[in-house]
N, C-alpha and C positions, 0 to 999 in steps of 0.2 A: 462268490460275491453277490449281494445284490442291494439295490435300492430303494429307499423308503423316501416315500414325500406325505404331504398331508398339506391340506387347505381348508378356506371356509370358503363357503361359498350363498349366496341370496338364494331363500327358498323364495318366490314369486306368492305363494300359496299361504303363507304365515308372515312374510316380511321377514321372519329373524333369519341367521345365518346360520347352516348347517356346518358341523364338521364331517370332512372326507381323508381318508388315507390312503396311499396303493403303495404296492411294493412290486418290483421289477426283477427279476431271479433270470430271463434270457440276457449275457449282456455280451457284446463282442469285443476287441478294440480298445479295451481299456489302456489309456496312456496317462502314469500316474508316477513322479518324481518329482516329489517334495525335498525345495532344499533350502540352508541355512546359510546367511553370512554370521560366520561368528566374529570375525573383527569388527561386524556394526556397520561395516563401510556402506551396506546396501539394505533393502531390504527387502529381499523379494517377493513377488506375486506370487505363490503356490498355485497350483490348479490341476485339474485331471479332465478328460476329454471320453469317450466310449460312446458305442453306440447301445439304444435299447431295441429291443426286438419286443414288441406289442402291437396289438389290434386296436388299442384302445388311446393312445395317443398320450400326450403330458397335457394336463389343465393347463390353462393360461392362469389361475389363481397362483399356483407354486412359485415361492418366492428361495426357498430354500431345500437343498436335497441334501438328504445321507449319505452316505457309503460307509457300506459295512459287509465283512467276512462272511465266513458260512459259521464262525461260531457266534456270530451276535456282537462282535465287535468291533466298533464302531471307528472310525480311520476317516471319515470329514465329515463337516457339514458345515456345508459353504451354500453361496446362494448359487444359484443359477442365472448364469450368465447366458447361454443363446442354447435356443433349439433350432435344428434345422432339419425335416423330414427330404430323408434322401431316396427314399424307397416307400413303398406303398406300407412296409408295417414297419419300417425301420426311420428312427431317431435317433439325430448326434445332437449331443450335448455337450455342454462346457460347464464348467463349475469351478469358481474360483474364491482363494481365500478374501478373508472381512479385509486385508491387506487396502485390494484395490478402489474397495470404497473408501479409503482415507484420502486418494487422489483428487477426490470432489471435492471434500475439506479446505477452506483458505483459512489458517489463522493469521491473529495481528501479528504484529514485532510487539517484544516483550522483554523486559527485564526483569529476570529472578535472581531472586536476593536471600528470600525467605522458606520458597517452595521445594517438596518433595518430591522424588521420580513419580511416586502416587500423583501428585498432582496436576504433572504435565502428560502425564500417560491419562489422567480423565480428560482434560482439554482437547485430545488427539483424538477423542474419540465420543466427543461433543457437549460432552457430561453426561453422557448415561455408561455406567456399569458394568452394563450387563453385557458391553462385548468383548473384554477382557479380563486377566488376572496379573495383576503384579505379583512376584513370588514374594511371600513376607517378612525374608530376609533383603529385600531391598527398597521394601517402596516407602522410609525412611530416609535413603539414600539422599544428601542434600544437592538439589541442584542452583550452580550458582551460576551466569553469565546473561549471555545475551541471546536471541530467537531474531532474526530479522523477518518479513511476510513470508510464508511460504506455508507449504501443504501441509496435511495433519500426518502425511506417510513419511515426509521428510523432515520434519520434530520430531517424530518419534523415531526414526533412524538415527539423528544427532542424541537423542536420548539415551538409547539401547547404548551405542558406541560408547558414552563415557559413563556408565556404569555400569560396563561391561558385562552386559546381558544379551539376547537373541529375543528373538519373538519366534513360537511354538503356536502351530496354526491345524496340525493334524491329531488326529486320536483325539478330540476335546471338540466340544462345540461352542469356543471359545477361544479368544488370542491370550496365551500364557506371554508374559514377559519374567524371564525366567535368567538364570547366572546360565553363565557355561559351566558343562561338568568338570568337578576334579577328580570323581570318582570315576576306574574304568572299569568298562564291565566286558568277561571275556565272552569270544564266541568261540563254542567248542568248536573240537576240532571236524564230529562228526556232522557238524552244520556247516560246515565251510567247504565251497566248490572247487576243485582241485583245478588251478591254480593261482592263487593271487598274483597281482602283479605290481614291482615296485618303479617310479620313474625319479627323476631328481632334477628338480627345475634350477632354474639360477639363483646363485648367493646373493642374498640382500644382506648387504654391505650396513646399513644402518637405516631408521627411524629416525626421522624430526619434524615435529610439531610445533605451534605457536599456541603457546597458553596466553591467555589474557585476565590481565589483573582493571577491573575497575573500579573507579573512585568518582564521587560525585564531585564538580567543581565548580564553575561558575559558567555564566552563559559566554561572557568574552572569551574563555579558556575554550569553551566548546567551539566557536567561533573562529581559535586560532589553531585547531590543532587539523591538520592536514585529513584527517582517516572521517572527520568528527560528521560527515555525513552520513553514514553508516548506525550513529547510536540516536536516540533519544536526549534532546536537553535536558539533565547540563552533566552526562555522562561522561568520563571521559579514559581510554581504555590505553591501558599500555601493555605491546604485544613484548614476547620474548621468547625467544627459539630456544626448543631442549633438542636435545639426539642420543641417543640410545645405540650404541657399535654392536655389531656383530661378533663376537670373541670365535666364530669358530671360524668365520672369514676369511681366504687366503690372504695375509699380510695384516692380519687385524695386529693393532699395536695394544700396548697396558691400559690406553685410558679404554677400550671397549669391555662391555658390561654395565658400565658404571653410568647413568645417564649425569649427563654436562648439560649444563646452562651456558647456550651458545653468548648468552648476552652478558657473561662475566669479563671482563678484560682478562684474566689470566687463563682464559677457556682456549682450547687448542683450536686450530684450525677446522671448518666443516669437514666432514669424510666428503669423499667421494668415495663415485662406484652407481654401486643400482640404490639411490638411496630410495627410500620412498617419502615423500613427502607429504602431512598434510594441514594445508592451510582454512582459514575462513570457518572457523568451526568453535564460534565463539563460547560455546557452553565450558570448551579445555580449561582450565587455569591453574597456577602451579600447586593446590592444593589436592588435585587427582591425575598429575601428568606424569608422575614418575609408576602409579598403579597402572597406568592405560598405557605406556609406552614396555611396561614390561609384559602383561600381559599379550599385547602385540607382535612380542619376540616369540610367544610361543607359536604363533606361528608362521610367521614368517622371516624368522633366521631359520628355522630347519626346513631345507626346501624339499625333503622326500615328501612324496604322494604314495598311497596307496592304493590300489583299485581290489575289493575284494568280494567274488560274491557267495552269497551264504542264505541258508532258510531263516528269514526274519519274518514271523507272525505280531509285528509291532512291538519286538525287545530292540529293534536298535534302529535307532533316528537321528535324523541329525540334528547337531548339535550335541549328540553322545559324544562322551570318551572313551573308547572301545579298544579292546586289544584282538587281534586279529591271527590264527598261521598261513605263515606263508610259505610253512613244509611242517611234515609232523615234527620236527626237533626246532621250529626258528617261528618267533613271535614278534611282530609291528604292535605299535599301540601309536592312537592317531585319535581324531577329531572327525566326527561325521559331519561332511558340509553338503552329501546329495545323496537319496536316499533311493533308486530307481528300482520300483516292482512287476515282477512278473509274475500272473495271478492263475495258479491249478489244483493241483492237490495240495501244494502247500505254496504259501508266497517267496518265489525266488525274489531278491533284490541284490541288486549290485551299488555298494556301498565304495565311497570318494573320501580317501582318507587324506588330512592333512598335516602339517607339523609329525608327522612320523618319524617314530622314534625304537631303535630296537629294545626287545624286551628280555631280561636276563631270566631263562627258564631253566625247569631241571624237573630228573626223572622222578614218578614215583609208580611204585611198584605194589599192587594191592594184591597179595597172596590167600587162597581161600583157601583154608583146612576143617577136614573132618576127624576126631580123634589124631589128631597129630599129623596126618595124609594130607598131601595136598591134592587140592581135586579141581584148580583151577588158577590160573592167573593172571591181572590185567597190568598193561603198563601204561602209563599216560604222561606226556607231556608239558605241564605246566607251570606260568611264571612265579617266580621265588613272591612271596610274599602273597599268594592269591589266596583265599578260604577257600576250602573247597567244602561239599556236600556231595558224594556220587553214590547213586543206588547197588546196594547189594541183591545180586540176581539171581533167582534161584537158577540151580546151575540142573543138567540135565544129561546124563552118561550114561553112554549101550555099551555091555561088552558082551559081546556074543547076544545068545538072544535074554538075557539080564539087563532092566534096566533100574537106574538109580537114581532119585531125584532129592538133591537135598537145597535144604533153607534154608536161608542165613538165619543167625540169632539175632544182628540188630538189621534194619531198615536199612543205614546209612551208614557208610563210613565218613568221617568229618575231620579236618584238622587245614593247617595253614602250609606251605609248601614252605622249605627253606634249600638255601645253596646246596648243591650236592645229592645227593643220592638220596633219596625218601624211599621206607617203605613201613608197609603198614601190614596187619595178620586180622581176618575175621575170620572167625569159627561158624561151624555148619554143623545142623541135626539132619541125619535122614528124614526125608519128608514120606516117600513112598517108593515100594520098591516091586518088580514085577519082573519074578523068577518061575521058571517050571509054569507056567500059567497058572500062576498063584500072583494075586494082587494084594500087597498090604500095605496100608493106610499106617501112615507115624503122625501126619498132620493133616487136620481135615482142611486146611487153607490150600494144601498140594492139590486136591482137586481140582479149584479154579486153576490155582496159581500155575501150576505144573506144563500144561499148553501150551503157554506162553515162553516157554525157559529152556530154549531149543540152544540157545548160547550165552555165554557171559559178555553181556555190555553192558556198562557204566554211562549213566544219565549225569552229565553235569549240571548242577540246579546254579 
């Protein structure tokens, strides 16, 4: 890992400003777990803390630092928040996401009628541009309700929440507001630290919300209506409770799954139990509360957790949908909501799964043959319906003092996994072979490649 900064700075001697850049490659201490609320319910502060080891200190011009890998890529750039020299060459630092500068932010109270997620995500973030990205499957998204004063971090958290998005603050030097994934992406099994762990929190029994339906009316209506402090004249807003059951619920009854309109007269009684409730959240109304209340179920009716940790070189983050093992034959697939790294030869991180769900896998069986001989074979574990791509390897056999090295004919073997037993057949040329001290050459690639191909193992792409 190491750190890049750059500043200007007054040359005394020309007047104009010069630019400067350093880079910091000693670093100790790095403490770095970036995470996601994907219900929207929060939104939080990302940041990473480390110390640097230099002679030369941090400018005071640095408004904004790097972090980045040993392969050049790039995992924040946030501002810098405090230096503090604890040691004659040593510097702790803080660095945290553009998040926390939304807290300085006060907007007005606002009624949206007409406006897009695009345009309450510019307001949030003062009307400049340049510190986010709406993903552009949603910032069309219509927003309708109401904003009462409050910060630009807390609009845009009521934002994110009913258009069921997150905000993405690392690997980018920018705030993505982005969907949550429906696509999972698996982590093999040779990148995963033996052994994940699964825990199972408590039943949430149901979801209920207040959508709000407004209509303009007159000033004495605003005047008479008991809430009507809360809106701008001559608004006037009528609440109504939906609820969303739990069907997997111990005692759930037939009406759960299906969300109710608590404010129908023939609507059954509230659930009890652990409902969760949430109120005062006036952007809801019943035009987006049946997407936002089921989307909710995914993750908090299924209350496994997973804890899993695995080599992630920034393939898996949160707010991923990830399938995970948690033995070589058994597969979780879950919700990244914390993302925590340990940084050496390769970045260990232990990944916070939520809404966990088992995954239905099956064998498949990759058999290498030469002229009809088999000379090698792999088996692997993965879920029904995954595509797979895994590298064919050139395979490497002594027998006695005879050695034999052969090459696949295609790169990759490729296909989709289905229920039941897979198996597949790639054929092999001899590459090179080295008998009697006699070396013969069949493929001039077996040179390089041959070195390397001491066993057969399969790269999941």
């Amino acid at each position: 890992m190491y750190l890049f900064i750059d500043w200007w700075e007054l040359n005394p001697s020309t007047g104009d400003y010069d630019y400067h850049s350093a880079e910091y490659h000693t670093l100790e201490n790095l403490s770095f777990a970036p995470q996601a609320d994907l219900t929207g319910n929060s939104l939080p502060v990302n940041e990473y803390t480390l110390d640097i080891i230099t002679t030369d200190g941090i400018p005071d011009q640095v408004d904004t630092i790097e972090l980045y890998d040993d392969l050049g890529q790039l995992w924040a750039a946030w501002p810098l928040r405090h230096v503090q020299r604890i040691a004659a060459n040593c510097w702790r630092i803080r660095a945290a996401s553009w998040v926390e500068d939304l807290d300085t932010i006060t907007l007005p109270a606002k009624m949206y009628t007409t406006e897009t997620a695009a345009d309450v995500a510019l307001e949030c973030f003062g009307g400049d541009p340049s510190y986010f990205t709406v993903d552009a499957a949603l910032q069309a998204v219509p927003i309708s309700g109401f904003c009462p004063e409050q910060s630009a971090r807390e609009r845009l958290t009521w934002l994110v929440f009913v258009i069921g998005a997150y905000v993405c603050d690392t690997w980018r030097d920018d705030l993505l507001i982005t969907a949550v994934d429906s696509t999972t992406t698996l982590i093999p099994f040779e990148r995963t630290y033996w052994r994940p762990t699964v825990d199972t929190a408590e039943w949430v029994t149901a979801i209920r919300v207040t959508a709000y339906t407004f209509r303009q009316g007159t000033e004495e209506e605003w005047q008479e209506d008991e809430n009507s402090y809360m809106f701008p004249v001559p608004w006037i807003a009528t609440p109504r409770l939906f609820e969303l059951r739990n069907p997997d619920a111990p005692g759930a009854d037939s009406s759960a799954g299906t969300v109710i309109d608590l404010s129908d007269p023939d609507a059954p009684a509230p659930a009890t139990g652990n409902v969760i409730e949430l109120d005062a959240l006036y952007l809801i109304n019943p035009a987006n509360v049946s997407t936002l209340l089921t989307r909710l179920a995914g993750y908090w009716f299924n209350p496994v957790e997973a804890q899993v940790a695995c080599i992630n070189n920034r393939q898996y983050r949160p707010g991923d949908l990830v399938t995970a093992y948690t033995d070589r034959d058994r597969l979780v697939m879950g919700y990244v909501t914390q993302a925590t790294f340990a940084f050496g030869k390769q970045a260990k991180s232990a990944l916070k799964l939520v809404g966990a769900v088992s995954v239905t896998g099956a064998k498949l069986t990759i058999t290498y043959t030469y002229q009809g001989g088999v000379i090698g074979r792999e088996v692997y574990y993965l879920p029904v319906g995954h595509t797979y791509s895994i590298q064919n390897p050139y395979i490497d056999h002594t027998w006695g003092d005879k050695r034999f090295v052969y090459r696949p004919q295609a790169e990759a073997v490729t296909g989709t996994i289905v229920d039941g037993d897979n198996a597949v057949s790639q054929a092999y040329d001899l590459a090179l072979m080295y008998a009697d001290n006699d070396l013969t050459i069949y493929s001039a690639d077996a040179v390089t490649e041959q070195a390397s191909a001491s066993e057969t193992v399969g790269v999941i792409a």
